[in-house]
BATITOR-564526 format. One line per 8 residues: number of its first residue (from 1); for each residue x, y, z of C-alpha. Coordinates in nm, 3 decimals. Layout:
BEGIN
NUM> X,Y,Z | ...;
This chain:
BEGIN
1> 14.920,11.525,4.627 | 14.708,11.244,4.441 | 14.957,11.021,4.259 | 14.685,10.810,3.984 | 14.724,10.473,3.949 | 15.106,10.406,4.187 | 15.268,10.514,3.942 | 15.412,10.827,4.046;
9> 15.547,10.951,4.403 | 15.551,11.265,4.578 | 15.933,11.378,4.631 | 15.891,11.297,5.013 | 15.759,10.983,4.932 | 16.067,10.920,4.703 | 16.341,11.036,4.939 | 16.190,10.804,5.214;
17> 16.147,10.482,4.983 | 16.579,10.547,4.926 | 16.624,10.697,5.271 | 16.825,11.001,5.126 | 16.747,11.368,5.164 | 16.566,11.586,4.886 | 16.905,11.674,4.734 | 16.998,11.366,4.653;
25> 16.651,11.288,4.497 | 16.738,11.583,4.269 | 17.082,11.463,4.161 | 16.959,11.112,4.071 | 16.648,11.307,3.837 | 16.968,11.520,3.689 | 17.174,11.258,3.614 | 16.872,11.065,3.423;
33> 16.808,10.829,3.679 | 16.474,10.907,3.807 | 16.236,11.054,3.566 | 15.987,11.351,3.688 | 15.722,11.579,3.590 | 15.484,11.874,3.699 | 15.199,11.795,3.856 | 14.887,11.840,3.672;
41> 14.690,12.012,4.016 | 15.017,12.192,4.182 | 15.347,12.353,4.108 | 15.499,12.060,4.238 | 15.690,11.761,4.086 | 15.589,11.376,4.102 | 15.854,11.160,4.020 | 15.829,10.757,3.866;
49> 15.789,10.462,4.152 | 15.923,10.249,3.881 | 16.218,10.427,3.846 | 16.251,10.506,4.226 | 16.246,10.156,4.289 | 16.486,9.995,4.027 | 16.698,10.233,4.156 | 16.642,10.127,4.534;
57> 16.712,9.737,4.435 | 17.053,9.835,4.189 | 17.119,10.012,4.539 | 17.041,9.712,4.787 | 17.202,9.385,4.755 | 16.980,9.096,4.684 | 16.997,8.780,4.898 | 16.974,8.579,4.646;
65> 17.236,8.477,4.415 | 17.254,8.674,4.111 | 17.155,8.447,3.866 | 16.918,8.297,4.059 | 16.699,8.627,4.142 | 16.365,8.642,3.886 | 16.419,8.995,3.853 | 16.731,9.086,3.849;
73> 16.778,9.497,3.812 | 17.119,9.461,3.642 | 16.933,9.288,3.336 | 16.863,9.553,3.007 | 16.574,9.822,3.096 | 16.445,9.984,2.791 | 16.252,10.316,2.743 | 15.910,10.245,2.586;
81> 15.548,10.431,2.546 | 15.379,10.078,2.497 | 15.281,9.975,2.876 | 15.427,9.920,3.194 | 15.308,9.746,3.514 | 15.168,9.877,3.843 | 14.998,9.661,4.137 | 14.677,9.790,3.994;
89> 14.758,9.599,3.678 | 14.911,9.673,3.357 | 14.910,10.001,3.178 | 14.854,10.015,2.800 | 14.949,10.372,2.677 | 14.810,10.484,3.062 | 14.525,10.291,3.017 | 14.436,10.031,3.267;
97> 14.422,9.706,3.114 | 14.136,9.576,3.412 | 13.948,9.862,3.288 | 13.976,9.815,2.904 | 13.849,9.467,2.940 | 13.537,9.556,3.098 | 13.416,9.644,2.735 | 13.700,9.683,2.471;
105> 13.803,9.390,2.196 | 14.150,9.277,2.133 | 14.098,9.478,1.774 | 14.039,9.778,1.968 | 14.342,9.716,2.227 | 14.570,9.681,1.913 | 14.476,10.006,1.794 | 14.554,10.151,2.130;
113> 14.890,9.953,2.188 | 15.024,10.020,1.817 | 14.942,10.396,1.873 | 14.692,10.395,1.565 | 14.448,10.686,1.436 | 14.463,10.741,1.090 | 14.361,10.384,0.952 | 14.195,10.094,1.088;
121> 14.407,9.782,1.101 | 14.114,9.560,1.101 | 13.921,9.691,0.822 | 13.702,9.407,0.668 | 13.972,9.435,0.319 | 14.287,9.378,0.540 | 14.333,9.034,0.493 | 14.636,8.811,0.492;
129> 14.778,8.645,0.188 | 14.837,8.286,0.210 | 15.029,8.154,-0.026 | 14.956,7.793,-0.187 | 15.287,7.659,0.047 | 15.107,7.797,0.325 | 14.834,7.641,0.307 | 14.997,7.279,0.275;
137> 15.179,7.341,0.566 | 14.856,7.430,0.765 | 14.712,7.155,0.622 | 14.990,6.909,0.694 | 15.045,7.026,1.023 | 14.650,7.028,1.091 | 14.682,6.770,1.410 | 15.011,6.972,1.577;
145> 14.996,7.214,1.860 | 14.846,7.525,1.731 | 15.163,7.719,1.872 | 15.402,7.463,1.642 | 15.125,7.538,1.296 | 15.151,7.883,1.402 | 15.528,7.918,1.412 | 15.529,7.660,1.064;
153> 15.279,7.907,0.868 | 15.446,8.213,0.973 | 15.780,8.118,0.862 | 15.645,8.158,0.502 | 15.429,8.479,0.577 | 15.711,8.772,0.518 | 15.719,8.599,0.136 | 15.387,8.572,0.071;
161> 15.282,8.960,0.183 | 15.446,9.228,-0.088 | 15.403,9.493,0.211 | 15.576,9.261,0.458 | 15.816,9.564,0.496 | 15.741,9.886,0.532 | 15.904,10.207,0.781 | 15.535,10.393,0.768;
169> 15.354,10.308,1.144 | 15.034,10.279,0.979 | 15.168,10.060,0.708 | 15.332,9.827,1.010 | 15.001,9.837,1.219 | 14.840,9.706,0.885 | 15.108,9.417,0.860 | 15.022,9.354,1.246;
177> 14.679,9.336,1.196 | 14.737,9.065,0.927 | 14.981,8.883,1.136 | 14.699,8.849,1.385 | 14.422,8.705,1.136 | 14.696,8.480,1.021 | 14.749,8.362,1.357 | 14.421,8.329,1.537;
185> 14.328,8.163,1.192 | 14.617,7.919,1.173 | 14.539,7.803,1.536 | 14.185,7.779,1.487 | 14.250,7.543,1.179 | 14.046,7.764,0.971 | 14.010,8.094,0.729 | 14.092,8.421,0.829;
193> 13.781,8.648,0.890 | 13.692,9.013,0.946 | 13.434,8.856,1.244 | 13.606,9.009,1.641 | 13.880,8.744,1.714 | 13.705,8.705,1.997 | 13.385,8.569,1.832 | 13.594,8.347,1.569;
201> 13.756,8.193,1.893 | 13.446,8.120,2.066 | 13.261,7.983,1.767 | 13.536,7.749,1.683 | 13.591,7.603,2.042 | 13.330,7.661,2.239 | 13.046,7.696,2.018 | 12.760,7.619,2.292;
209> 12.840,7.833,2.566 | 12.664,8.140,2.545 | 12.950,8.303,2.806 | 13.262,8.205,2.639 | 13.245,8.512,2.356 | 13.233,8.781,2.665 | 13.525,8.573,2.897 | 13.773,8.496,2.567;
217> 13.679,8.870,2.484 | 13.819,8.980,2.831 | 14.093,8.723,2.851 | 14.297,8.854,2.541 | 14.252,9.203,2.672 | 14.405,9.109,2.995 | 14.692,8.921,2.792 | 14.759,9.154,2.508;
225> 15.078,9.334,2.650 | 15.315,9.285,2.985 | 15.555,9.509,2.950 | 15.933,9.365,2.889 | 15.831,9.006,2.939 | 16.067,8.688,2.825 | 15.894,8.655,2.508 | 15.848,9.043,2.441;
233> 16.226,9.145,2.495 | 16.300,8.830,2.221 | 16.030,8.969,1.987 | 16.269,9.259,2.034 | 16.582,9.157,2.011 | 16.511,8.957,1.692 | 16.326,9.306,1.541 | 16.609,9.534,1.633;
241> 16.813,9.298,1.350 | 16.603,9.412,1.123 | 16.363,9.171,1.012 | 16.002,9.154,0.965 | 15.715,9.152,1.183 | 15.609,8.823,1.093 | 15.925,8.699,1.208 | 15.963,8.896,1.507;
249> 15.644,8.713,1.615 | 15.803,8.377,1.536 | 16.074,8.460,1.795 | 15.783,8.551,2.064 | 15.625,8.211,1.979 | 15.913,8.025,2.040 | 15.971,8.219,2.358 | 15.610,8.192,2.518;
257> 15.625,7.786,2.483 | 15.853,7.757,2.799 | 15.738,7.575,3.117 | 15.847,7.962,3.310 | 15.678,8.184,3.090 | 15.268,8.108,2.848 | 15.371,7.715,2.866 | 15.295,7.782,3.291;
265> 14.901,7.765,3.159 | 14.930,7.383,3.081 | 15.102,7.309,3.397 | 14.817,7.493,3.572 | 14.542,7.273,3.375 | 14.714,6.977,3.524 | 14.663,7.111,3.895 | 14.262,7.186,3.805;
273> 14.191,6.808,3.631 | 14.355,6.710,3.962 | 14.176,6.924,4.201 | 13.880,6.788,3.998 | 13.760,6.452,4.189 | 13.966,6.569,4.529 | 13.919,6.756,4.775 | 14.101,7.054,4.816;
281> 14.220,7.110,5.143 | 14.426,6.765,5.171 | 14.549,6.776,4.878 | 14.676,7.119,4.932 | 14.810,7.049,5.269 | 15.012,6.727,5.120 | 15.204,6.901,4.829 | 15.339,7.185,5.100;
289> 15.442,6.888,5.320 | 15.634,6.773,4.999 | 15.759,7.097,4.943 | 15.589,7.093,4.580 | 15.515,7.441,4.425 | 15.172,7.521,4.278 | 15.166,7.633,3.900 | 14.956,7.946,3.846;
297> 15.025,8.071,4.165 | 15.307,8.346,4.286 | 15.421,8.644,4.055 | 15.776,8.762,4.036 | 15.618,9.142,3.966 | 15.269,9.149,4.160 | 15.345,9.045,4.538 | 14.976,9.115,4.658;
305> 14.808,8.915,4.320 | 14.775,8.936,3.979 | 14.469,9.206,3.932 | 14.406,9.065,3.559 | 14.388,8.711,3.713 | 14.157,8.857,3.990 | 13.940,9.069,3.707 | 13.881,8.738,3.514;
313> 13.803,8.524,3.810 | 13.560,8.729,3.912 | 13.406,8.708,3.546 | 13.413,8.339,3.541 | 13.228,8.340,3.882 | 12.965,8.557,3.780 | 12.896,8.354,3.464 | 12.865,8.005,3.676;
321> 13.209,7.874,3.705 | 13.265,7.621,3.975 | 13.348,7.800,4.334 | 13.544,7.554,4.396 | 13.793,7.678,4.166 | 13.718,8.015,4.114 | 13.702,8.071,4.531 | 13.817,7.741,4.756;
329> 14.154,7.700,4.541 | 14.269,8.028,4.544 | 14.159,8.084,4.900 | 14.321,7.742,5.012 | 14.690,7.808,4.873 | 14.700,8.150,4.995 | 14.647,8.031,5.292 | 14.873,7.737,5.260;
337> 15.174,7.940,5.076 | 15.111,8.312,5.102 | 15.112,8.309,4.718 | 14.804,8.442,4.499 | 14.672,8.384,4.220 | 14.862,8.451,3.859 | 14.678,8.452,3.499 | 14.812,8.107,3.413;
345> 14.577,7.980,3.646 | 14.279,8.153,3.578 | 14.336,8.049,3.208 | 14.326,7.741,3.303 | 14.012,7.754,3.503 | 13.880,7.981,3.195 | 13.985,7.640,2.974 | 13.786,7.384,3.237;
353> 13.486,7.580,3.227 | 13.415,7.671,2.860 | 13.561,7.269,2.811 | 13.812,7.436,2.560 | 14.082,7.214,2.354 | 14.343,7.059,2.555 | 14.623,7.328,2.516 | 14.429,7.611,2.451;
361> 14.556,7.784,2.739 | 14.924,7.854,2.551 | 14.715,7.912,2.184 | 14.459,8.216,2.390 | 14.816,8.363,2.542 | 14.964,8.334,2.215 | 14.680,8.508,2.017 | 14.676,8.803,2.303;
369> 15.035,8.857,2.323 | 15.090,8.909,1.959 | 14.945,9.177,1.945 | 15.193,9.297,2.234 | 15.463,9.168,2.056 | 15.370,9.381,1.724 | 15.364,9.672,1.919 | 15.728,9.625,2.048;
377> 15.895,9.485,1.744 | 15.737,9.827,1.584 | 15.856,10.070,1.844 | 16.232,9.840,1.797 | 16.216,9.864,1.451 | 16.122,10.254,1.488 | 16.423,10.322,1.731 | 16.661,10.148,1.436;
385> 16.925,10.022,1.677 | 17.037,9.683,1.751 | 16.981,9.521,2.076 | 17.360,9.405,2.195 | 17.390,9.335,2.570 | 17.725,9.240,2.709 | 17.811,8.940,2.899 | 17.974,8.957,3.245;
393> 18.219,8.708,3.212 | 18.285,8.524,3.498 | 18.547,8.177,3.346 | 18.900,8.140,3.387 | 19.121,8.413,3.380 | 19.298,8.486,3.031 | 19.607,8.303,2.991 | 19.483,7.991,3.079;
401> 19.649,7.700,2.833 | 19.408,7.461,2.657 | 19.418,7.109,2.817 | 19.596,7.166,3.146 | 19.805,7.412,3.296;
């Protein structure tokens, strides 16, 4: 049986990945745990790897401490038709995301994520309203960190858009849309357009470089959704309380900045301006003497590489990129650490060859993942229930007097 894509396993496949017998594979579909389907080619069913193996690590203790594993399978899992994430790459709405970038636009992958067909999000008339105190604070914050302008501006969006809140899908992939103008043009220090975001991005920052429209193109493809990321569950959690898109994407902002999450890209530049004038194989072997780590490199889901960090190296090599950075460097600290490859790095290597702003790495993550972001918050605001983990408290026990015993 041909399973597309790893996402799905054969029932012997299943049973052997949780050493049980068939029986038990059926119990755990039963009870809800393991979700299955018919086979498109055969009377037989294929049943999730995803859910197969969250099961098989709630099942096996980790060595690690508990709060110091990256993926811990006792954290929330949510249901969602958005994407998920295979070792071939992402999925948007079964797409590959490797694929789409071949040709598709960040417009396009919008339409696809947000589950639009009726309208088009991006007409040229679906522009966003900026408000007079809008524009000061742009203006005033013209010299910040396009993340910070970005998170400034919005804050005054849901006031200055009438249709900031609306429960019709194609009236929220509207809103999205303008969220995105409003972004990419806030960061860009200029007006929103109806031009491909892709083409505004290049023209603005790399003007001269007859590549950098195709590579940004594929970049924020690549970017646009990850499944239940850091700064996706927040975009989330701050939609399920019922606020408004704009706002939701605030909260992803604010979550993307950290050093462990988009703000990795800027650590990564650092590595490439300092693998520019050295040479790489010292340099290499000294920081895993020192027992430094390399940003941009090691995943926490893809333990053979990153495919959408692959997919965009090999773009940047084809269009002249130094192979110094888009080979030697990866090949060196595999070697060196066993780790591959990640998309904060190639961002950064994007960044060195176009000679994009300083900090452009977070700003290109941010403009992708927004449109991830809309697509959650939309599907949260959809479902209509408030996100409310519980703690596992693990203090005192009750009874304990204040200030001694």
């Amino acid at each position: 049986m041909k399973n597309s894509d790893g996402l799905y396993l054969s029932a012997r496949e299943a049973a052997a990945e949780l050493a049980i017998s068939p029986a038990t594979l059926y119990a755990y579909v039963s009870r809800g745990l393991i979700r299955s389907e018919p086979t498109p080619d055969s009377r037989k069913n294929r049943y999730r790897a995803e859910d197969v193996r969250a099961l098989k690590e709630r099942r096996v203790p980790s060595p690690e401490p508990r709060g110091l594993r990256s993926f811990d399978a006792d954290l929330p899992v949510m249901d969602t038709e958005i994407s998920t994430i295979t070792e071939e790459g992402a999925i948007y709405r079964g797409v590959n995301c490797v694929d789409l970038s071949e040709n598709d636009t960040l417009e396009h992958t919008a339409t696809l994520l947000w589950d639009v067909a009726d309208v088009d999000p991006f007409a040229p008339d679906n522009q966003p309203k900026i408000s007079d105190e809008m524009r000061a604070i742009a203006q005033a914050a013209r010299r910040a960190a396009p993340i910070d302008r970005a998170i400034a501006v919005l804050a005054l969006a849901t006031s200055a858009d009438s249709r900031a809140f609306t429960r019709a899908p194609d009236g929220r992939a509207l809103v999205g849309a303008r969220i995105v103008r409003l972004l990419v043009a806030t960061m860009l220090n200029s007006e929103p357009s109806a031009a491909p975001l892709h083409q505004q991005i290049a023209r603005a920052w790399a003007p001269d470089n007859k590549h950098a429209p195709d590579l940004i193109r594929r970049a924020l493809v690549l970017l646009a959704d990850h499944e239940l990321n850091a700064s996706t569950f927040t975009a989330r959690c701050a939609a399920s309380t019922g606020l408004s898109l704009y706002d939701a994407v605030i909260a992803g902002l604010a979550a993307l900045k950290g050093p462990k999450h988009g703000g990795a890209g800027v650590l990564a530049s650092q590595l490439v301006k300092t693998l520019v004038d050295r040479d790489v194989e010292p340099m290499v072997r000294e920081r895993v003497a020192l027992g430094e780590r390399f940003p941009g490199f090691g995943h926490g889901v893809y333990k053979r590489g990153d495919p959408r960090a692959q997919s965009l190296l090999n773009a940047l090599a084809r269009t002249g990129a130094p192979r110094k950075f888009t080979k030697e460097v990866p090949e060196r600290i595999a070697e060196a650490t066993g780790e591959f490859v990640n998309i904060d790095y190639v961002l950064a290597v994007l960044v060195h060859a176009l000679r994009l702003p300083g900090g452009s790495e977070l700003a290109l993550f941010a403009m992708a993942r927004s449109v991830g972001w809309i697509a959650h918050a939309s599907e949260q605001l959809q479902f209509g229930k408030l996100i409310r983990p519980r703690a596992r408290y693990v203090g005192p026990a009750p009874g304990r007097r204040a200030g001694g015993s």
